[in-house]
C-alpha positions in Angstrom: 66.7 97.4 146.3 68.3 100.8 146.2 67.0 102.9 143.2 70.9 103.3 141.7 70.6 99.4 141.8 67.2 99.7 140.1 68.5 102.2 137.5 71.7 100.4 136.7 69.9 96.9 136.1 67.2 98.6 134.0 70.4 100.2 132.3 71.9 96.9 131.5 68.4 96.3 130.3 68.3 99.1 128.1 71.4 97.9 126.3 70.7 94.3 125.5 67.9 95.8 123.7 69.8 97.6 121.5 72.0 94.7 121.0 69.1 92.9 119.5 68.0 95.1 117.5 71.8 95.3 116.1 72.0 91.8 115.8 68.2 90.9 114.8 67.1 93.9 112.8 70.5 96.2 111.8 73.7 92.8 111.1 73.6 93.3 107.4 73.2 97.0 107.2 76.2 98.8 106.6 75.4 100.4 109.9 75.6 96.9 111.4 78.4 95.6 109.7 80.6 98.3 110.3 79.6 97.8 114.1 80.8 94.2 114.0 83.5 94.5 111.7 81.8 92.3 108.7 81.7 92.4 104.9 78.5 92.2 103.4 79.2 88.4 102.9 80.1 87.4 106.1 77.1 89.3 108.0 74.7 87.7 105.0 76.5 83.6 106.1 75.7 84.6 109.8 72.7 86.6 109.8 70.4 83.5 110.9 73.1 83.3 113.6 72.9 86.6 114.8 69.2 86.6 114.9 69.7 83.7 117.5 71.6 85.5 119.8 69.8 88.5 119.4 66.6 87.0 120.3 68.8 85.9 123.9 69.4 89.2 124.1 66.2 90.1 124.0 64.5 87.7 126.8 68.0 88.7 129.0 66.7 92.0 128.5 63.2 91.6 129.2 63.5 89.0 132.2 66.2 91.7 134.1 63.3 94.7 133.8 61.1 92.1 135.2 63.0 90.5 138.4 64.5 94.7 139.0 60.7 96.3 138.3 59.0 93.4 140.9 61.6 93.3 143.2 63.2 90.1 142.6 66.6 90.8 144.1 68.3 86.9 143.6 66.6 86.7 140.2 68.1 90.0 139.2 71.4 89.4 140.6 71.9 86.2 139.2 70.8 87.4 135.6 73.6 90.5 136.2 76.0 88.0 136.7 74.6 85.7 133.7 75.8 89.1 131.9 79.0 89.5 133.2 79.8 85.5 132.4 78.9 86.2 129.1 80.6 89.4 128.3 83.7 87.9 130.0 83.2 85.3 127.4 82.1 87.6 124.2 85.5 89.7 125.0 87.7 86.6 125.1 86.7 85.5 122.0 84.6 87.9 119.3 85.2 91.3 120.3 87.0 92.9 123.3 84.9 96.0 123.5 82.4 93.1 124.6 83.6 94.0 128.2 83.1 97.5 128.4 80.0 97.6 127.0 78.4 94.6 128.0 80.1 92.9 131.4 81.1 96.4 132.8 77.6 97.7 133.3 76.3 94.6 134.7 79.4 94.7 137.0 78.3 98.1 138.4 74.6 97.1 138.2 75.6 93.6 140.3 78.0 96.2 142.5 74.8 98.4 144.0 72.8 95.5 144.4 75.7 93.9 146.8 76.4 97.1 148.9 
């Protein structure tokens, strides 16, 4: 594993934190619903549902520092593309920024782990 490949995934990594703590910690802040475009309402009806999937982001975030830091290439590389599935996904049908911040890094992560 090259350590641009390394970098990159523990990039991806880095990011999927932050997305949990937007969706876990920050949804009904004004921070936080000015991110995701929601009145105080709406983020209040879905905040049980945001702290789901910010607890996936989590684990996505903590299993791709683990395969990249002990050198499981496959397991990495199949979690990068887990990430680009769902970013693919997340753009298609919540937010199309989704893809640039979410599937594009994991693209280029995926990218230097293939060359």
């Amino acid at each position: 594993m090259s350590t641009a490949a390394l970098t990159a995934t523990l990039v991806v990594a880095a990011l999927h934190v932050g997305f949990m703590i937007l969706e876990s910690v920050l949804w009904t802040t004004p921070r936080g619903r000015r991110i995701f475009g929601q009145t105080a309402e709406g983020a209040e009806a879905t905040r049980v549902l945001a702290l789901n999937q910010g607890v996936y982001n989590g684990g996505v975030a903590g299993l791709l520092a683990w395969a990249a830091l002990t050198g499981r290439a496959d397991t990495t590389i199949a979690l990068l593309a887990f990430v680009i599935a769902m970013g693919v996904v997340g753009a298609a049908t919540a937010k199309p920024t989704i893809l640039l911040f979410q599937a594009l890094p994991a693209a280029l992560a995926l990218a230097l782990y293939l060359v």
